[in-house]
C-alpha positions in Angstrom: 31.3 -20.9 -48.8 33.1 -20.7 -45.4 36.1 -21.7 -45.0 38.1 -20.2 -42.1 42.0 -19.1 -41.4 42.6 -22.5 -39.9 41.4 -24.5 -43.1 43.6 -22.4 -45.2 46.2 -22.9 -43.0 46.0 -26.2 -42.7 45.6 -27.4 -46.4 48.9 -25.5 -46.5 50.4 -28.2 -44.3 48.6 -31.2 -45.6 49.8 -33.0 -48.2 47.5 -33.9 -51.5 44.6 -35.8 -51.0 44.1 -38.9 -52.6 40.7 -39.0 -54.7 38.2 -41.9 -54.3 39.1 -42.2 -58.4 42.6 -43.2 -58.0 43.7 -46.5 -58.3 46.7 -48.4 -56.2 49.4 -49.2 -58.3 49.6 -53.2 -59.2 52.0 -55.2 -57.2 52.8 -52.3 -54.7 54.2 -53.7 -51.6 53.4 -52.5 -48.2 55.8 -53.1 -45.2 54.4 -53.9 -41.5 56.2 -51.4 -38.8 57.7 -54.0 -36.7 57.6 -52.8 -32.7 60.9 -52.0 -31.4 62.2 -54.2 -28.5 62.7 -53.2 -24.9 65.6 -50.9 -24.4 65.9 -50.1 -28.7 65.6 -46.7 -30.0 62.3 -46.2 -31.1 62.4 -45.3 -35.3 59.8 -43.1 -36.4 58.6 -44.1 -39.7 59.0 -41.5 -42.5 56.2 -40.1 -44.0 55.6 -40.9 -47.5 53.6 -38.1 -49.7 50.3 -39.3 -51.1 50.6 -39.9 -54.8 48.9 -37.5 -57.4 46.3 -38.7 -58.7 46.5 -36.4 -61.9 50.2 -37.4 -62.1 50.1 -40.3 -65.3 47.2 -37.5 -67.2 49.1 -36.5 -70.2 47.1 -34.4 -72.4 49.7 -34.3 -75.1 50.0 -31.0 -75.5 46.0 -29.9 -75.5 44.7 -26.4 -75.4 42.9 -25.1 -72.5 40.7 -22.6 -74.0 39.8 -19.6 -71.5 37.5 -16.9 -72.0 38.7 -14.2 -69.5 37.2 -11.6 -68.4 38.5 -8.5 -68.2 36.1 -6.1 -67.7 38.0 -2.5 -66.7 35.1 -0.9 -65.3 34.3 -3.4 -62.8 35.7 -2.6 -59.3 37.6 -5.9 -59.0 38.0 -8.5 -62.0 38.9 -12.1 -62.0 42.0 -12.2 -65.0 44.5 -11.1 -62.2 43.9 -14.2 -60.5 43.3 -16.4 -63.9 45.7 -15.5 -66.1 47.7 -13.0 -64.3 50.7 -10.6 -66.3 51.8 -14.2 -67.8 55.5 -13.4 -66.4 56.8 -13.1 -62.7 57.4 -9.3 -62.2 58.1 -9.5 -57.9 54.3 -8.8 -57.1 53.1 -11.8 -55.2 49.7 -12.5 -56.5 50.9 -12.6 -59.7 54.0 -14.5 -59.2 51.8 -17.1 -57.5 49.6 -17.3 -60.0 52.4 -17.6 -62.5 53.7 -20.3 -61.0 50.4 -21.8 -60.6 50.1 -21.9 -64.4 53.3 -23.3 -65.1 52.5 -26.2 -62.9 49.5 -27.0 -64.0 50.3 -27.0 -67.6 53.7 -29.1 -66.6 51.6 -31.5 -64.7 49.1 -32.4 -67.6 50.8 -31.2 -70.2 48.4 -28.4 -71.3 48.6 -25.3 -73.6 46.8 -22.1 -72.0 45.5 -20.2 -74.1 43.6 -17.2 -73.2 41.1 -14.8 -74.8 40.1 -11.7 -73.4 36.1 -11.1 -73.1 35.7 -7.6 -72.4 32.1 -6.7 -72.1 29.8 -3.8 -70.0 27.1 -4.9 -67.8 24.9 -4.2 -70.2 25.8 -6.3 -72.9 27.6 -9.5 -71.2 24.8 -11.7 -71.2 23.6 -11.0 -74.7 27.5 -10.8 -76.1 27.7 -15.2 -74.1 24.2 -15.8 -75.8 25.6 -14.8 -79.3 28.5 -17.0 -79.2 26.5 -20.0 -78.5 23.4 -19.6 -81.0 26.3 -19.1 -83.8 27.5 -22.8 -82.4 30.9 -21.9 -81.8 33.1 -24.8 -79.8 36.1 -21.5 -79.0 36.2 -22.0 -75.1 36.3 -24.6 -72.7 35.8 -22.2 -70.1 34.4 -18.6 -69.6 34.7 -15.8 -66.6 31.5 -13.6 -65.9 29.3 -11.9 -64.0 27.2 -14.0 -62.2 24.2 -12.4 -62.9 24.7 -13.2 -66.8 25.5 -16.5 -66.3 21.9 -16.8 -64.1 20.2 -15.9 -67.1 22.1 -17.9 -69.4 22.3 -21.1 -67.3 18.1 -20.4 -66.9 18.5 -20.2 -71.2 20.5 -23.3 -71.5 23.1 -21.6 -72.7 25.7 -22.8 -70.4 26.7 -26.7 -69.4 25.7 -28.6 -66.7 28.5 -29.5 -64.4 26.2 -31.5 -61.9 26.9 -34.9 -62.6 30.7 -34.8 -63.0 32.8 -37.6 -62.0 36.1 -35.4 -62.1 35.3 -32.1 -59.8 34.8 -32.7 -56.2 32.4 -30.3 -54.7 33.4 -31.5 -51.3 37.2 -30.5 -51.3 37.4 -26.8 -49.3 38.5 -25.3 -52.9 35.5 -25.7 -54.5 32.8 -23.6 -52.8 29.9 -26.5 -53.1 27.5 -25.2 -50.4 26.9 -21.9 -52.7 26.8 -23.7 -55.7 24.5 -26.1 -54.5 22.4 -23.1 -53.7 22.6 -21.5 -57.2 20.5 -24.6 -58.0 16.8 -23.5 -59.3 16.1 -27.4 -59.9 18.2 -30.2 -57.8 20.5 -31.6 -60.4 20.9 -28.1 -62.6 24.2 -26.7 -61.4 25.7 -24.5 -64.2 28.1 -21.7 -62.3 31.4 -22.6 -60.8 32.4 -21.1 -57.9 35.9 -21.8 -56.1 39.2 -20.9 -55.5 40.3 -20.9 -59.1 37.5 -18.1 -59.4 39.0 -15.8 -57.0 36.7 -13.0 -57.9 34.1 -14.9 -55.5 36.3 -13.7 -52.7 37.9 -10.4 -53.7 34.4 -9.1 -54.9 33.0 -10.2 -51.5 32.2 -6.4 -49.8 33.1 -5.0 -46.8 33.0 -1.0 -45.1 36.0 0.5 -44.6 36.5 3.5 -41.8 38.7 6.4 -41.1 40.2 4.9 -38.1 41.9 8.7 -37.1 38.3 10.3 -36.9 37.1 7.2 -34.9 39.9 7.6 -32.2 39.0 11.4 -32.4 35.7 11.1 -31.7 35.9 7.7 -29.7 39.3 7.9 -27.6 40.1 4.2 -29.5 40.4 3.1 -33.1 38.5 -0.1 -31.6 35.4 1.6 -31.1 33.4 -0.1 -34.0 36.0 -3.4 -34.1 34.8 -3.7 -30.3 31.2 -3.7 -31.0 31.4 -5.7 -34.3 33.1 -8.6 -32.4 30.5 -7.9 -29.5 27.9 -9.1 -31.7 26.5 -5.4 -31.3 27.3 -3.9 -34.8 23.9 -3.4 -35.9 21.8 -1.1 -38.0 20.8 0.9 -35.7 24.1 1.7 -33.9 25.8 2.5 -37.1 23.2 5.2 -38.2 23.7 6.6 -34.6 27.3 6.7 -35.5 26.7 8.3 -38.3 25.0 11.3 -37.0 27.2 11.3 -34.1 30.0 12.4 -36.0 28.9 14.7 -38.9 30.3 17.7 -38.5 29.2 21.0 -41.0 32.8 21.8 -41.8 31.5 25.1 -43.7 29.3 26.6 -40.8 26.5 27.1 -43.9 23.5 25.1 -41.8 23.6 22.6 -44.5 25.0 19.3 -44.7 26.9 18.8 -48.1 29.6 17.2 -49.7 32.9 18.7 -48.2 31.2 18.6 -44.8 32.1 15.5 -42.6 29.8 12.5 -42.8 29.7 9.1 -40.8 28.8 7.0 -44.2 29.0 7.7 -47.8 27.9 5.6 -50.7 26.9 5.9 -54.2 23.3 6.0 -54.0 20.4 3.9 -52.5 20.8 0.8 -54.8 24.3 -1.1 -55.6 25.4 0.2 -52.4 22.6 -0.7 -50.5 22.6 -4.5 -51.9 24.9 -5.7 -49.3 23.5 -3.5 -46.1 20.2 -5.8 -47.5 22.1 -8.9 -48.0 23.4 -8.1 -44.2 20.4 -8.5 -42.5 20.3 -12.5 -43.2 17.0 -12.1 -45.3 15.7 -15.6 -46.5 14.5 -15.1 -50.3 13.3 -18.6 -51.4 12.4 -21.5 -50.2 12.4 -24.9 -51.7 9.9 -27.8 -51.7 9.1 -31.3 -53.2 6.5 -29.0 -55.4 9.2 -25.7 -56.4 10.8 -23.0 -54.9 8.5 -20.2 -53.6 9.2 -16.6 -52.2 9.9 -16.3 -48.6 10.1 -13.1 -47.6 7.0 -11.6 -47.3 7.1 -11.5 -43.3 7.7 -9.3 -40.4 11.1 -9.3 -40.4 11.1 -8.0 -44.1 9.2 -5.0 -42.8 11.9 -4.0 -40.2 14.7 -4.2 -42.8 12.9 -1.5 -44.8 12.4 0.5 -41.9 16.1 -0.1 -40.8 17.1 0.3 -44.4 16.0 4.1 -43.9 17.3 4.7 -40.8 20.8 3.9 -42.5 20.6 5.9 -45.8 18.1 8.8 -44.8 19.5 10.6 -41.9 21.4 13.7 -41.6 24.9 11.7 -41.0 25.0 10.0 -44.8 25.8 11.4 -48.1 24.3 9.2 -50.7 25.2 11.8 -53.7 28.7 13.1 -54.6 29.9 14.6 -57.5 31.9 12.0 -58.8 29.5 9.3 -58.7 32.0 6.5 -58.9 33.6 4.0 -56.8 36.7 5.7 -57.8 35.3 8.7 -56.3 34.1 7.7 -53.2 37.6 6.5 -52.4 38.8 10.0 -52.8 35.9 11.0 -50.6 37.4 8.7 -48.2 41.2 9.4 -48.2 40.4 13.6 -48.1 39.2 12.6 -44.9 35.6 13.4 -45.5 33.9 10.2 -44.3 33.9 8.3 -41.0 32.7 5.1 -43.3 32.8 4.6 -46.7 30.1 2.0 -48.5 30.3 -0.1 -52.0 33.8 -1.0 -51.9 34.8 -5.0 -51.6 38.0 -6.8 -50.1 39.6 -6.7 -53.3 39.7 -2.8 -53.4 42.0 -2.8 -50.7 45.3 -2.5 -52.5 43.1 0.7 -53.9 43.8 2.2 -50.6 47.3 1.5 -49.3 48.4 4.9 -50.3 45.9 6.2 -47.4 47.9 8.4 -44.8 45.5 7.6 -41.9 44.4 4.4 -40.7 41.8 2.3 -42.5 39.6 0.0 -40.5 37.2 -3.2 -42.4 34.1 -3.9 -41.4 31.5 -6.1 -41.9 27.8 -4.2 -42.8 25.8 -4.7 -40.0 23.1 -7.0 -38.5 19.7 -6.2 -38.7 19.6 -6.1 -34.8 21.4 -8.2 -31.9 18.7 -11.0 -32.4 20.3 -11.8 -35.7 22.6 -14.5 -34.9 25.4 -13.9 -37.4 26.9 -11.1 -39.4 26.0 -12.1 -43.4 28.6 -10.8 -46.3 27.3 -9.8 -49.9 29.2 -10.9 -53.0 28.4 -8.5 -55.4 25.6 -9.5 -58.8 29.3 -8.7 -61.1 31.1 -11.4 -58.7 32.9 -13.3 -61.9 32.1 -16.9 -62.0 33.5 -19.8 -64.4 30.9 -21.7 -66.6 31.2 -24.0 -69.5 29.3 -23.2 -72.4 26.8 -26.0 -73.6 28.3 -26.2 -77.3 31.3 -27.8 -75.7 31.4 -31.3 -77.3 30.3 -33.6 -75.0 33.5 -35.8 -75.6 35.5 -32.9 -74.4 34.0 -32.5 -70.7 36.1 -34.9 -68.8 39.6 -32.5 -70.2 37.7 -29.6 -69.0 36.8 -31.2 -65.6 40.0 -32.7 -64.9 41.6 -29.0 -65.9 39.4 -27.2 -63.4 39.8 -29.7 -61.2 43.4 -29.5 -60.5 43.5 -25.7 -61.1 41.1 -25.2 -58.4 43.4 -27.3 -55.9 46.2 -25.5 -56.8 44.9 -22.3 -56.5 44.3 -22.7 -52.9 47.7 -24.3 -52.7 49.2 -21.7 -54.2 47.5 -18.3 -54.6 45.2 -18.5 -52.2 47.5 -18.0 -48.9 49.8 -15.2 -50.9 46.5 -13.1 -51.5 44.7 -13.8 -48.4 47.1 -13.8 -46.2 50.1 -12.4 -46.9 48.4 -9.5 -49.4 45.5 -8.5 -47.7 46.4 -9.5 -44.7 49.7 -8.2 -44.3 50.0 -6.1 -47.1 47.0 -4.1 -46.8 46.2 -3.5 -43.7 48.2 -2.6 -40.4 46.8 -4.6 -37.1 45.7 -7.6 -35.9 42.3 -6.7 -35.4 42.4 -6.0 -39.3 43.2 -9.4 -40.0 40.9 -10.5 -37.6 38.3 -8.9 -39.3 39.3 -9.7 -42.9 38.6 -13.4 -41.5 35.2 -12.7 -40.0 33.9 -10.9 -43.6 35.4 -14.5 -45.3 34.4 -16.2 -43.2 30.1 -15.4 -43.2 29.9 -15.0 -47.2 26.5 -16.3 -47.7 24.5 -17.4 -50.8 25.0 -15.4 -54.3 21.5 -16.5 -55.3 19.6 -12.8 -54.5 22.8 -11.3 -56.1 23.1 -13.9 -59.1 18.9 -14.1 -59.7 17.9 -10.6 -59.1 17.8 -9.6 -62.7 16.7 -12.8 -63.8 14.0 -13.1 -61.7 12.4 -9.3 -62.7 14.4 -7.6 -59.4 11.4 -8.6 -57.5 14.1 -9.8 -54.8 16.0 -6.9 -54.5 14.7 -3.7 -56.5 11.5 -3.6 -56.6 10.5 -5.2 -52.5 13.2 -3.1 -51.0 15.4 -0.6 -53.0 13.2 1.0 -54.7 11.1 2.0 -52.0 14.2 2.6 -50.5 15.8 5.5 -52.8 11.6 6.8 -52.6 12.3 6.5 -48.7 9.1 4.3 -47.7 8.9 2.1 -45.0 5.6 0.5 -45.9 7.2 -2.9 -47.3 3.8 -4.8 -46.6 2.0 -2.7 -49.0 4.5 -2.4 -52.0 5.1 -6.7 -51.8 1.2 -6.7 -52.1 2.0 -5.0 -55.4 3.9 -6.8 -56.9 3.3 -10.5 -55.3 1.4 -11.4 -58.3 3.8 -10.4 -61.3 7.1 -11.7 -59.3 5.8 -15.8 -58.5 4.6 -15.6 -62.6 8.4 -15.0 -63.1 9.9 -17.1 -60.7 7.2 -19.8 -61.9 8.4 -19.5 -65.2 11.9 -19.3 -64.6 11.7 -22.6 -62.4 9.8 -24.0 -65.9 12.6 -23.4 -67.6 15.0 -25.1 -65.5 13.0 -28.2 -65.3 12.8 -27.8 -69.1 16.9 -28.0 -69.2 16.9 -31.0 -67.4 14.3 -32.5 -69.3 16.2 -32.2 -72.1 19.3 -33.8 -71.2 21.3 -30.4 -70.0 
């Protein structure tokens, strides 16, 4: 999934790429450049743009049927960048993705029509599996939570998109490396992850700090940012941090919420999925004979120790009243936090209102030996997928749809959000921006995020959070547990997989 500043940029600058699919055009003539004689002005030939290769696809007028999510209660959600207000009201997301629409729709001569799918956490995946066991051919394409569409695409609820002839995995819009890694079986590929799915990116998280209480405490607002680009932002340092500061505001003896804390969160579970995902753990591995668990090792045993250094020390309030995101960002902006958990890039329009200065930061390594820092989508990251009652007649429209919407999303939307939003809108420094490109730039693999729930939470509850929110350290002894009961699940779930292929999907 990475793709840095200077690929962005310079996809701005190139002009379309000519797929291997396209054909020249009969009879076209090509000129030699003749070589200019001694003494002549030398002529610099004019650059001709590459042709479309989706310019002659006329669709007649065709419906492009999308299922969007638009889940309120997540913390970011992916309609904004899908469908958008449908009108151009001066906001430059949503102007972009306006005009992203209309050119698309011009170009193949598409109707969009959009649905709205607006389900809970709880019911998303059962709500998907409904609609397909009923047979219904509604949508070409849906938007959800990647952890539903793990268990349907394990199901065969959902199309597979491996052996298309349309999408190009390859191009920098499409994030093929992640999706290639969602794969249970070599040849099953059944979520869609790119640019068109912004969500991938806006749901990606990242800590934010109280930049005024850092210079207080510091002399510099570049206190973390120096260590962080150090390579020296570890575990360790930020629990240190965290006690450092804490201050008991109230003189009482106790430290509570109103009292000043390095880092606050929302408990030891979601918000302790991407300090785990941070420490680079490998979860699988995969061989000519499966996939197999892979992190029963030492280095599994320091993260749950580190783990508790982070969340169990006198420095981090993992309980406030308002047990929202919502109200940990009030936490934050009353000043009340040095660093403040859960929170992704996307929630940083949530936070321009702030009167002091807010700092992003990656979560930390596990310690200094840990080569690179490793950022967490989150298991409600909204994905695209195509469910399997699509006719199979109707795939290549679909493809050739996503296709181009995907290219010109990173035309398009991509640069206004990225870099003139979040980039310029939302924060206030260079190191900022430097930062929001280092957190883009190491998103790793959605497939402990994505498969959890699937898989029993034997990845990430039951090994490591829920000894966690317990505060044990002993990870040896709790895997030994619960070894047994977790390869019968991934066994079967890598059955059922092979089972899909097997039978044509």
């Amino acid at each position: 999934m990475k793709k840095t500043l200077a690929i962005l940029l310079a996809l701005l600058m190139l002009v379309p790429t000519l797929a291997s699919c396209s054909e020249q055009t009969s009879g076209e003539e090509t000129t030699a450049t003749e070589t200019p004689t001694a003494g002549a002005e030398e002529t610099v030939p004019e650059e001709t743009e590459a042709p479309d290769p989706f310019a002659d696809v006329d669709f007649g007028g065709r419906e492009f049927r999308f299922y969007t999510s638009v889940d309120a209660t997540d913390a970011t959600n992916a309609d904004k960048f899908i469908r958008g207000t449908g009108e151009t009201n001066g906001e430059i997301v949503n102007d972009a993705v306006y005009a992203r629409n209309l050119m698309v729709s011009e170009l193949l001569n598409i109707k969009l029509k959009f649905t709205e799918a607006n389900f809970s956490y709880s019911n998303h995946e059962a709500s998907i599996k409904s609609l397909v066991l009923a047979g219904a051919d509604e949508y070409d394409v849906i938007t959800q939570d990647i952890m539903a569409l793990s268990g349907l695409s394990a199901g065969n609820f959902l199309r597979n998109v491996y052996n298309t002839t349309v999408m190009d995995y390859d191009q920098p819009y499409w994030y093929g490396a992640a999706m290639r890694d969602l794969q249970f079986v070599e040849g099953g590929m059944y979520m869609l992850l790119g640019d068109y799915f912004t969500d991938c990116l806006a749901s990606a998280h990242a800590l934010f700090a109280n930049e005024s209480i850092i210079n207080d405490n510091y002399g510099t607002t570049e206190y973390i940012n120096e260590m962080v680009f150090d390579g020296k932002w570890t575990i360790d340092q930020m629990a240190t941090l965290c006690e450092a500061v804490a201050r008991d505001l109230n003189g009482d003896g106790q430290m509570t919420e109103g009292d000043l804390f390095g880092y606050t969160c929302i408990g030891t579970w979601g918000s302790a999925i991407p300090a785990l995902i941070g420490t680079g753990v490998t979860y699988v591995e995969r061989t000519d004979e499966g996939i197999a668990y892979a992190y029963n090792n030492e280095r599994s045993i320091k993260i749950l120790e580190e783990l508790n250094k982070m969340y169990w020390n006198n420095g981090t309030l993992t309980n406030i009243a308002d047990y929202s995101a919502a109200g940990l960002r009030q936490v934050f902006s009353a000043g009340q936090t040095v660093i403040m958990g859960y929170n992704r890039l996307g929630d940083l329009e949530n936070l321009r209102d702030i009167e002091f200065g807010v700092g992003i930061i990656p979560y930390p390594k596990l310690d200094e030996d840990q080569a690179n820092y490793v950022t967490s989508l989150h298991d409600t990251t909204e994905a695209g997928a195509i469910l399997s009652t699509l006719p199979k007649d109707c795939e290549e429209f679909v493809h050739t749809c996503l296709e181009v919407f995907c290219r010109e999303t990173n035309k398009q939307v991509i640069p206004q959000w990225y870099e003139n939003a979040l980039k310029v809108k939302y924060v206030d420094g260079q190191d900022d921006a430097k930062m929001i490109d280092l957190i883009h730039d190491t998103i790793t693999s959605p497939f402990a995020v994505a498969y959890n729930g699937t898989l029993g939470g034997y990845m990430l509850g039951t090994a490591f959070l829920t000894p966690l929110g317990s505060k044990l350290t002993d990870f040896a002894s709790n895997y030994k547990k619960i070894e047994k009961a977790a390869n019968k699940v991934l066994d079967r779930t890598y059955q059922s997989f092979l089972s899909n292929l097997e039978g044509g999907n």
